[in-house]
N, C-alpha and C positions, 0 to 999 in steps of 0.2 A: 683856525689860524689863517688867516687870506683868504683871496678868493675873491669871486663876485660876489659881492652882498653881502663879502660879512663885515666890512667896515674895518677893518686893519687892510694896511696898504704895506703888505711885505717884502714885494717885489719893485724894487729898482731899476731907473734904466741907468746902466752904465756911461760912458765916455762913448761907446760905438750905438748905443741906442736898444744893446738887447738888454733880457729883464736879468736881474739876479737875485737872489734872498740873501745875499752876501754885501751889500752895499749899503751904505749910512748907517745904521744900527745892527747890523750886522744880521738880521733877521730878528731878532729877539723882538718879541711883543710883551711884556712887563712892565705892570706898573708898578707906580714910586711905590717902593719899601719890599716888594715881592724879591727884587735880587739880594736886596740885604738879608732877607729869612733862608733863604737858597743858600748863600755862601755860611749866612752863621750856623745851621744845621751842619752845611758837608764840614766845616771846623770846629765843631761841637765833636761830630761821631767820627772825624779823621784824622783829630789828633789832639782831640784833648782829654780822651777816652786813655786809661791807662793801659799799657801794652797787654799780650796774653802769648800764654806759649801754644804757639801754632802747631805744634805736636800732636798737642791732647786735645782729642774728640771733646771731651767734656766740656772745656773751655771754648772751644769754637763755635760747640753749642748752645753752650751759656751765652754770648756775645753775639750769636746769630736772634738771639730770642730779646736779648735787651734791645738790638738794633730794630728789630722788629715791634718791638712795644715803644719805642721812642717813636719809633714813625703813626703808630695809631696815636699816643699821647698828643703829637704836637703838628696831625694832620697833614703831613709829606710822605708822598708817594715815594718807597724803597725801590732802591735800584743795584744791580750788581756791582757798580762801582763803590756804593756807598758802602754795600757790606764788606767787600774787600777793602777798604777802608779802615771800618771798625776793628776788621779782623789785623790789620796790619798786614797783608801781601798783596803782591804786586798780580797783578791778573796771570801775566805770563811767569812768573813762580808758582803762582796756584794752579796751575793746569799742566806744570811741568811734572809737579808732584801730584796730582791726581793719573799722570798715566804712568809715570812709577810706580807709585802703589795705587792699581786701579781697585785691590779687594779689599784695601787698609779701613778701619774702621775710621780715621779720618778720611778719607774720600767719601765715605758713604754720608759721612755727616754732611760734609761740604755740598754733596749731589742733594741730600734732602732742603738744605737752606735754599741751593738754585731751584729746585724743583718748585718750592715754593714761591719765588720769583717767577718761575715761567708761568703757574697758577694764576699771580693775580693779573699777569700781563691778560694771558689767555680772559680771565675776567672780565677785564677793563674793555677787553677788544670785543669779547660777544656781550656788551652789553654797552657798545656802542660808545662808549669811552675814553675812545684811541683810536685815530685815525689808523685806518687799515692799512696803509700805507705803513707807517710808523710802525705798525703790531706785525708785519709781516718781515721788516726790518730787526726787528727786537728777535722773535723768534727766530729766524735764519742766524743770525749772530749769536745770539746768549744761548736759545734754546735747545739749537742743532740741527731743529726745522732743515728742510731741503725742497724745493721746486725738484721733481725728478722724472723724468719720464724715462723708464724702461722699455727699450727696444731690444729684440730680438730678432737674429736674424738666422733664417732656415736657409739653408743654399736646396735648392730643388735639386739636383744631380751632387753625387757624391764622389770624388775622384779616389778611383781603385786605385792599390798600388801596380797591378801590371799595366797603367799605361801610360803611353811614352808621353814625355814633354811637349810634343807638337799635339797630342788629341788631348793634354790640360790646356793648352795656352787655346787650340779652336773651341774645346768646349766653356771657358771661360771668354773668349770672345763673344760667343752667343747668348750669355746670360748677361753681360752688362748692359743694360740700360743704355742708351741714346738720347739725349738733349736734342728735340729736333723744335727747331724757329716752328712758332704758333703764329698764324698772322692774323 
């Protein structure tokens, strides 16, 4: 999608002259008839699919596995909204009820359907698929992925309790650190 060389022209300059992917078509690269298969899927499996009761495991399973064979059937990449979609809830209902009952047999089902969303992402991305970009955004979001770096920190002197507030406040004077000008 964009870029040098690839011959889609994504970026726009605005009224001030910087670029945007949000300007005339609004980023979208689609050709004719790809946004009409897009809309008539997500209203195909988001609301003309008949309801199910979101209680029962069974059913949510059953509906995670039709929405799943629709998408190899008719060649559209599944995505978490679409199955929350199918299933009839709302994202922040579904995760409201997965940390209420985090051991319920419904959460577990619900976790294997994501589970297997975050599978094919992870697919798509190690096999070059999806912009890494995008797949690192997917994951952080839907899969719970985190950037995290763990620090640790050891204080070299350890303050006793017998002593007084002026040899904590010098001996803590002497271990911070100083910003001193590099020239």
């Amino acid at each position: 999608m964009g870029g040098k060389g690839s011959g889609n022209k994504m970026a726009y300059k605005n009224a001030r002259g910087a670029k945007s992917p949000v300007i005339g078509d609004n980023g979208l690269s689609v050709k004719p008839g790809e946004m009409a298969n897009i809309v008539r899927h997500c209203v195909t499996t988001g609301m003309l699919w008949p309801e199910i009761d979101t209680k029962d495991p069974e059913q949510l399973q059953q509906r995670a596995m039709e929405y799943f064979n629709y998408c190899i059937e008719n060649d559209i990449k599944p995505g978490n909204l679409g199955l929350y979609a199918t299933w009839g809830i709302d994202r922040r209902i579904l995760y409201d009820q997965m940390r209420r009952e985090p051991n319920s047999l419904r959460t577990v089902t619900i976790k294997k359907s994501l589970d297997i969303l975050s599978a094919i992402r992870e697919q798509l991305a190690a096999n070059g698929k999806l912009n890494p970009v995008t797949a690192i955004f997917w994951q952080k979001n839907f899969d719970g992925l985190k950037d995290q770096q763990e620090v640790i920190l050891e204080p070299k002197k350890q303050i006793e309790a017998e002593q007084t507030p002026e040899e904590v406040r010098q001996m803590l004077e002497q271990d911070i650190p100083i910003d001193a000008e590099v020239e």
